[in-house]
C-alpha positions in Angstrom: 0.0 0.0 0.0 1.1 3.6 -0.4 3.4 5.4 2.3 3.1 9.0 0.2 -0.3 11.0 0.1 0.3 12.2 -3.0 0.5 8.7 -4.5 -2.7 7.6 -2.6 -4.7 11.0 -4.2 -3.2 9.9 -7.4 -4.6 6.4 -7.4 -8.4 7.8 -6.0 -8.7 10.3 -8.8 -7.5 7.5 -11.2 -9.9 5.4 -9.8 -7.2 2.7 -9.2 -7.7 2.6 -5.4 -11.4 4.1 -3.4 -10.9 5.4 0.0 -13.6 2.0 1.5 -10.1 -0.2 -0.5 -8.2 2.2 2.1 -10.1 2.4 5.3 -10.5 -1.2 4.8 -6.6 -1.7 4.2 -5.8 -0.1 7.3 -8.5 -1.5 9.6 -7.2 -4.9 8.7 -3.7 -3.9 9.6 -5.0 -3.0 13.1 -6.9 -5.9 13.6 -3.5 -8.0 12.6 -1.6 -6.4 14.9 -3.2 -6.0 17.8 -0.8 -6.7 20.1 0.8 -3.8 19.6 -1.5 -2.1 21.6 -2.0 1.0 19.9 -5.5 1.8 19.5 -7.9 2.6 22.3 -10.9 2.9 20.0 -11.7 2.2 16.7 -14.0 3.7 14.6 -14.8 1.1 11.8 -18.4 1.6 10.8 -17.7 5.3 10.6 -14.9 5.6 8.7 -16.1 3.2 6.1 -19.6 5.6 6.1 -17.0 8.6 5.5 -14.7 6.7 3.1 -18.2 6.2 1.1 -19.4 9.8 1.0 -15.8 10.9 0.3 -15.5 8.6 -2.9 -18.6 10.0 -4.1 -17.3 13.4 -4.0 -14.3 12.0 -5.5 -16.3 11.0 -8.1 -18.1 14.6 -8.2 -14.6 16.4 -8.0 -16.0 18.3 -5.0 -13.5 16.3 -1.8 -11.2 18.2 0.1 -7.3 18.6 -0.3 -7.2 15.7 2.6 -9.4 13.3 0.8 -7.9 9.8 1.1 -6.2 10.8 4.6 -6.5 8.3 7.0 -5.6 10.0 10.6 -5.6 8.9 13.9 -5.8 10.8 16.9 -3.9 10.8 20.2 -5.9 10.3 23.0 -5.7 13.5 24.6 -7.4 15.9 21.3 -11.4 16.2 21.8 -13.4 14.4 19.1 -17.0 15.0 19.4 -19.4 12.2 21.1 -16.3 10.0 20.6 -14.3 9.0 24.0 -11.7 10.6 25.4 -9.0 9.5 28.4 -5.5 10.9 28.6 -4.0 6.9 29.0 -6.0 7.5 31.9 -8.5 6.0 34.7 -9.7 9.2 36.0 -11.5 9.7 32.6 -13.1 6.1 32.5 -16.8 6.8 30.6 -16.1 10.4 29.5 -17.4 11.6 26.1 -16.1 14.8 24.5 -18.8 17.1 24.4 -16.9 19.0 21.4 -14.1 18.7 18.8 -11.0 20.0 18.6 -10.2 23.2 16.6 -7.5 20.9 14.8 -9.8 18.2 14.1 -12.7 20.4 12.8 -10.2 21.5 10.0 -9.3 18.0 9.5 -13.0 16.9 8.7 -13.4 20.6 6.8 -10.9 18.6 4.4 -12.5 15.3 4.3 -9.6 13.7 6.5 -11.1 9.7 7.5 -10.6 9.7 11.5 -10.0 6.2 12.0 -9.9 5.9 15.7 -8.3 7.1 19.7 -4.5 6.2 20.1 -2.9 4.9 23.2 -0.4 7.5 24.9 1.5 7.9 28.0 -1.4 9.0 31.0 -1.7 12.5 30.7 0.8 12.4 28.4 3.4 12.1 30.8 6.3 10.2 30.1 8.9 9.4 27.3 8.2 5.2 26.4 4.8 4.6 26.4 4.5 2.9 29.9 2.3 5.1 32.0 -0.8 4.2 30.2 -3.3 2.9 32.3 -4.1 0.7 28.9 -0.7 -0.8 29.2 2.4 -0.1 27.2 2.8 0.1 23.7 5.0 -2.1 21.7 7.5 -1.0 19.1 6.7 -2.8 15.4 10.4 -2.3 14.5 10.9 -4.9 17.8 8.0 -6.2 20.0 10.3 -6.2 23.1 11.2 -2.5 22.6 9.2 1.0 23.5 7.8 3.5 20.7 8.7 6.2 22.7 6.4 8.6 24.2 4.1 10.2 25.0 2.5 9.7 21.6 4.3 6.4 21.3 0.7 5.0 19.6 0.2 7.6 17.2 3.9 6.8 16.4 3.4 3.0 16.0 0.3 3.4 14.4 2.2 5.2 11.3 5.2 2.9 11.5 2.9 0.1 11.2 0.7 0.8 8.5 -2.6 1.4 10.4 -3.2 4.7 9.4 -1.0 7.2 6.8 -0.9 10.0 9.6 -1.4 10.7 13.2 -2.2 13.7 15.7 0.2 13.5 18.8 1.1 16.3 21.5 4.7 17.2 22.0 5.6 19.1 25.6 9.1 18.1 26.1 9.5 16.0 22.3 6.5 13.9 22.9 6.0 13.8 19.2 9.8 13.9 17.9 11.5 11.4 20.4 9.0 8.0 19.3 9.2 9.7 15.6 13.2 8.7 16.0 12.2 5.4 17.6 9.9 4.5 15.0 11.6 6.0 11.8 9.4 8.4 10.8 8.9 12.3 10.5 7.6 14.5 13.7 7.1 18.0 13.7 6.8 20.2 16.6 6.0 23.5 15.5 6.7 27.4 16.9 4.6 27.5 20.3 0.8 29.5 18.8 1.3 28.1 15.6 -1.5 25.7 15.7 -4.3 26.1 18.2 -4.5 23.8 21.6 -8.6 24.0 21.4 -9.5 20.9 22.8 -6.1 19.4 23.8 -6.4 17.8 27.0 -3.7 20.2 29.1 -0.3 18.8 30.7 1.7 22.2 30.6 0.0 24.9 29.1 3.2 27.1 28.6 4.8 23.6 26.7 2.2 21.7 25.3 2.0 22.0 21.7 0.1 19.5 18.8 2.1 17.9 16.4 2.2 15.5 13.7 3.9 12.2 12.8 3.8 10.9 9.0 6.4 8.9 7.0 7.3 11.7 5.1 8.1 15.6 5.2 5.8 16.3 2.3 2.8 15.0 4.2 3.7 16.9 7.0 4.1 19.9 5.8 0.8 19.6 4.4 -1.6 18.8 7.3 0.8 21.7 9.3 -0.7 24.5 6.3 -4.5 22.9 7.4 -4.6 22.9 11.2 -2.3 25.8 11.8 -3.5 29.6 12.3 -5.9 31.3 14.4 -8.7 30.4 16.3 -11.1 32.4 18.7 -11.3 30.0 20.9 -7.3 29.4 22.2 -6.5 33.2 23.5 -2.6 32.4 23.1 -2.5 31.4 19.9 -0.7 33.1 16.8 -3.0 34.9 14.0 0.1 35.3 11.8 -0.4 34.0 8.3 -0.2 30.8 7.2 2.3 29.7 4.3 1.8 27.8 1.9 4.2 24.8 3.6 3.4 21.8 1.3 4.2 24.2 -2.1 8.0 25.6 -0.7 9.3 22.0 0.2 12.4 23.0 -2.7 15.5 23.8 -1.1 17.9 25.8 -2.8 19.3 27.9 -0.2 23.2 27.9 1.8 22.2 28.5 5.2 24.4 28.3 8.2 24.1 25.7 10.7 25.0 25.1 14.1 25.2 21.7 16.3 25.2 21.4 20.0 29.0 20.7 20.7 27.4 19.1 24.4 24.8 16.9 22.3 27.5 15.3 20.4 30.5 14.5 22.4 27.9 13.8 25.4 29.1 10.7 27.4 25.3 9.4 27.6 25.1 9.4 23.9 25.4 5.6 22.2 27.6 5.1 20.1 25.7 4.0 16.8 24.1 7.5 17.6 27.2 9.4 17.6 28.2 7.7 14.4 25.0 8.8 12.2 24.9 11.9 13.5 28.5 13.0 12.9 28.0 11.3 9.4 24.8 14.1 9.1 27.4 17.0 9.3 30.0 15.5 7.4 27.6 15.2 4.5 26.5 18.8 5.0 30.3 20.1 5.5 30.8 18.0 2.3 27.8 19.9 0.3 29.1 22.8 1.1 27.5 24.2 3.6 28.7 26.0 7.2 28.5 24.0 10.1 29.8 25.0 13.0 30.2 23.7 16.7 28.9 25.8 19.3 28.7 25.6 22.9 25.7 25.7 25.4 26.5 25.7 28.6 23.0 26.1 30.4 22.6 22.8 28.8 22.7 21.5 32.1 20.2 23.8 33.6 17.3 22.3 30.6 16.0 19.4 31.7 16.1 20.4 35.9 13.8 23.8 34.6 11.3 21.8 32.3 10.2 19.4 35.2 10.1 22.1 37.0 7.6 24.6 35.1 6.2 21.4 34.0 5.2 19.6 36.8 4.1 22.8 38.3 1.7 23.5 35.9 0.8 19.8 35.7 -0.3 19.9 39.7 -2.7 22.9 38.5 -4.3 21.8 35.6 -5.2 18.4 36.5 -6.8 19.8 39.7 -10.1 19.4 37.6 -10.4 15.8 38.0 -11.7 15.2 41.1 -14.5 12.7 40.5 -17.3 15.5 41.0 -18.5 16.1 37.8 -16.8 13.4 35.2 -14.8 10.5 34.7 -13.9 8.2 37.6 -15.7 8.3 41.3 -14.3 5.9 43.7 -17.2 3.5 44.8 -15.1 3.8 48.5 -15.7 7.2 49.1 -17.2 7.9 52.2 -17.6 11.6 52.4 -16.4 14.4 50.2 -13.1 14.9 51.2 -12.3 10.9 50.9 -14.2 11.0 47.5 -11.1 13.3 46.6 -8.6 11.7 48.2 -9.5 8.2 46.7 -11.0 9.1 43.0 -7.6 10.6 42.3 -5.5 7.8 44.3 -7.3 5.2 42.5 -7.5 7.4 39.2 -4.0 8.6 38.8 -1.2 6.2 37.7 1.9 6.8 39.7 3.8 8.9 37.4 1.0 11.5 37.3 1.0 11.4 41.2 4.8 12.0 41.2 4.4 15.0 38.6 1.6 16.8 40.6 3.1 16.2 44.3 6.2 17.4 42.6 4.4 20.3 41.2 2.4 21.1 44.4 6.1 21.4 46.4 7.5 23.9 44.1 4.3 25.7 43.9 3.9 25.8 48.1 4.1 29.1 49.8 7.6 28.2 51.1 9.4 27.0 48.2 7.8 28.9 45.5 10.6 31.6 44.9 13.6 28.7 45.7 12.1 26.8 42.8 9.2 28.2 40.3 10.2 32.0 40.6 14.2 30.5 40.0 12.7 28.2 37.2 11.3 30.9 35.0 14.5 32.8 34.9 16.7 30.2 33.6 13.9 29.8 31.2 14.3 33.4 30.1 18.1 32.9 30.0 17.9 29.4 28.0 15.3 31.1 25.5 17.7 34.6 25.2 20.9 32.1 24.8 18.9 30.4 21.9 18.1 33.2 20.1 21.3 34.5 20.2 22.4 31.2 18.5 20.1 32.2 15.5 20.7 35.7 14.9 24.2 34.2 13.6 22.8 30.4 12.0 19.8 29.1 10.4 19.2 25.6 12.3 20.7 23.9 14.8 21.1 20.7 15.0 21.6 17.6 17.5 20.4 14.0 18.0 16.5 13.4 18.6 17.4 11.2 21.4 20.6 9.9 23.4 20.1 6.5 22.4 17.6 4.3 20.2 14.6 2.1 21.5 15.2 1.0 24.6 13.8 -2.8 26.0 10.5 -2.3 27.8 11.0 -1.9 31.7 14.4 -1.5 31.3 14.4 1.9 32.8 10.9 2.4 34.7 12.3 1.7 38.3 14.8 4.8 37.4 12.5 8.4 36.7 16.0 10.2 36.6 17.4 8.1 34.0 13.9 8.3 31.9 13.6 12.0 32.2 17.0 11.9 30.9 15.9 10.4 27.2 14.0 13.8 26.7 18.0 15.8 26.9 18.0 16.8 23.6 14.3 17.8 22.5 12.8 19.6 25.5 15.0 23.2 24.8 12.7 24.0 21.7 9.7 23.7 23.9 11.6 25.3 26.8 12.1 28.2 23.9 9.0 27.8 21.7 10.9 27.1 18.8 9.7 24.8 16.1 11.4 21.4 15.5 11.1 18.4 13.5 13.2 14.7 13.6 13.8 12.8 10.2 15.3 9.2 10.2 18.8 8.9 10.4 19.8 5.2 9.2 19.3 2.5 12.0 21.6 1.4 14.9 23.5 -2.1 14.7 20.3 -3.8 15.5 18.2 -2.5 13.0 16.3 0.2 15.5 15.7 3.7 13.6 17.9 6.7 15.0 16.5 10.0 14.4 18.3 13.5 13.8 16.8 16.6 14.8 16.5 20.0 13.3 15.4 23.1 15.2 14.9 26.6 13.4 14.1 30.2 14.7 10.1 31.0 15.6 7.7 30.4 12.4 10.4 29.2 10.2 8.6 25.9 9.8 8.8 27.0 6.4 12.4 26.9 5.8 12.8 24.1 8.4 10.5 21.7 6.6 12.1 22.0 3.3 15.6 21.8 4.7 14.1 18.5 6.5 12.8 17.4 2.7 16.1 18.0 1.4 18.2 16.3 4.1 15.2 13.1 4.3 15.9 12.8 0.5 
């Protein structure tokens, strides 16, 4: 089957291939592979009802510019009456009451929505094994993580049951399983695209993104969903480009690596190797690349959790079993209905992130640590920027190592907050950033290469991306 939109709209308006052929294609690929564990829901009878209207208006020549795209959807993005969790217990039975802004423009374009992907709960983690739906598996090996936290939208590409997903990317949710999984994920410039209905971790970080198998597909469904929207107050109205027509890159620019990132002693080596072979093909095409040096490097990861978890403990104060979602049948009065909905609700790494949260947010530690925290983010972003007033990209690995085996690092938080190392300073900065494949390690598990450029230059990033993919 296809891997390229473009081919797949080719073969529809040929009539070589009807978008039922397709739903159907990829419905039996989940079905086969089940144990991966990627979907939550799926929603057969309806996409084969949409595929069905949609080749009809094939056949009229009135479909949308996203007719014969087969998405799925994280499970933390609103889809009307459809269900919605997080990965997580405390929403057990909830229904979204709305879709969306992202998905709206999806359906505007005849997109297929072929069902609710597994994630880490909340979103919160970097493997895929905080879901209360249990873990995800890797299709590239069974034994191995996809990453997280949109390790099923990930799989769900790398496997062939769907051309395209919808993840959310707070610290390289999106990017770090796109490097596990061999495959394209964009985060772009914080307010690019609206967080309308995205279920809220950080709402200083979070950010939707997008995970295909190629750039060209990406760029695409980024020039639908991004832009303004009345409903999300913080994001950007600034004009949309036209990203799927300026994927040619003819351009010298200058570009800059992380000197830390590559001689790093936690980097493996396999990752080392592809990465320096990267800028060696770069110096060799004649363009600048140039070391340079970052010393607040240290200071990233220590100020995300931070600013993270503190806005974390605030915005998942709303689930308290009152209104929605899970109620513990133990409760005995209201206070214990509190204390024991979101005991029973919560999975443990949620707990850790808002008790973390709620101590650097308490009257007595708030200047020590959240007050401290937002400078060095102001310091980290004004280092940053200073990096692209003189280059055009910088680059680094997606990720320290490849796929790691599942539960080899779940007793250790530190050492698994330590995989996100390299992708959490764009969100840190609001940058835009993307990860392309980068050849495979000595066991055949993708590495990925990441590419960060200077606030709503997804334009320029994606076709540099193209280029370097190709």
């Amino acid at each position: 089957m296809y891997s390229a939109f473009r081919d797949i709209r080719q073969a529809l308006f040929e009539n070589r291939l009807t978008c039922v052929d397709l739903v159907k294609y990829y419905l039996q690929n989940i079905e086969n592979q089940a144990d991966l564990n990627v979907f939550l829901s799926v929603y057969a009878e309806e996409a084969l009802a949409q595929a069905h209207l949609i080749d009809q208006k094939i056949q009229n020549q009135t479909a949308g510019r996203l007719a014969g795209m087969v998405i799925g959807l994280k499970d933390v993005i609103c889809y009307q009456n459809h269900p919605l969790q997080g990965g997580s217990k405390i929403l057990n039975g909830f229904v979204s009451q709305f879709s969306a802004t992202v998905v709206e423009r999806l359906l505007a374009e005849d997109a297929i929505i072929i069902g609710r992907q597994n994630c880490d709960e909340f979103a919160m983690g970097s493997s895929n094994e905080n879901s209360a739906f249990g873990v995800v598996r890797n299709a590239a090996d069974k034994n191995r993580v996809p990453g997280g936290s949109s390790g099923g939208s990930a799989v769900a590409v790398q496997a062939n049951m769907c051309l395209a997903s919808l993840g959310s990317d707070t610290g390289g949710s999106v990017r770090q399983p796109a490097a596990f999984c061999g495959l394209v994920g964009l985060k772009p410039t914080y307010s690019r695209i609206s967080r309308y209905g995205l279920v809220a971790y950080a709402s200083s970080f979070d950010c939707i993104g997008i995970i295909t198998q190629n750039v060209e597909d990406n760029a695409l469904l980024l020039e639908i969903i991004a832009g303004g929207d009345a409903f999300d107050s913080t994001v950007s109205f600034r004009a949309v480009p036209k990203y799927s027509q300026s994927l040619n890159f003819s351009q010298k620019p200058k570009i800059a690596y992380l000197r830390e990132a590559v001689e790093s002693a936690g980097l493996s080596e396999a990752v080392r190797v592809h990465t320096r072979q990267k800028l060696d093909f770069l110096r060799q095409a004649g363009y600048v690349v140039e070391a340079v040096d970052f010393p607040l490097i240290k200071y990233i990861l220590p100020t995300y959790y931070i600013l993270t978890t503190a806005e974390a403990s605030s915005n998942l104060a709303r689930f308290d079993g009152v209104r929605y979602g899970y109620r513990s049948p133990q409760a005995q009065d209201l206070r214990n209905m509190y204390v024991r909905s979101r005991q029973e609700g919560f999975g443990a790494e949620v707990q850790r992130r808002i008790m973390l949260g709620t101590f650097v947010l308490s009257a007595d530690y708030y200047d020590a640590y959240y007050t401290k925290a937002q400078k060095v983010r102001r310091l980290i972003q004004e280092a940053t920027n200073e990096i692209f007033k003189k280059y055009d990209f910088l680059v680094m690995p997606t990720t320290p190592r490849t796929a790691f085996e599942i539960g080899a690092l779940t007793g250790d938080p530190i050492q698994m907050y330590l995989e996100d190392l390299f992708t959490v300073q764009a969100n840190l900065v609001g940058k835009p950033a993307i990860s392309i494949p980068n050849g495979v390690d000595e066991k055949g598990l993708p590495i990925g290469f990441q590419i960060m450029a200077d606030s709503f230059q997804e334009a320029d990033l994606l076709a540099f991306a193209n280029y370097l993919a190709q």
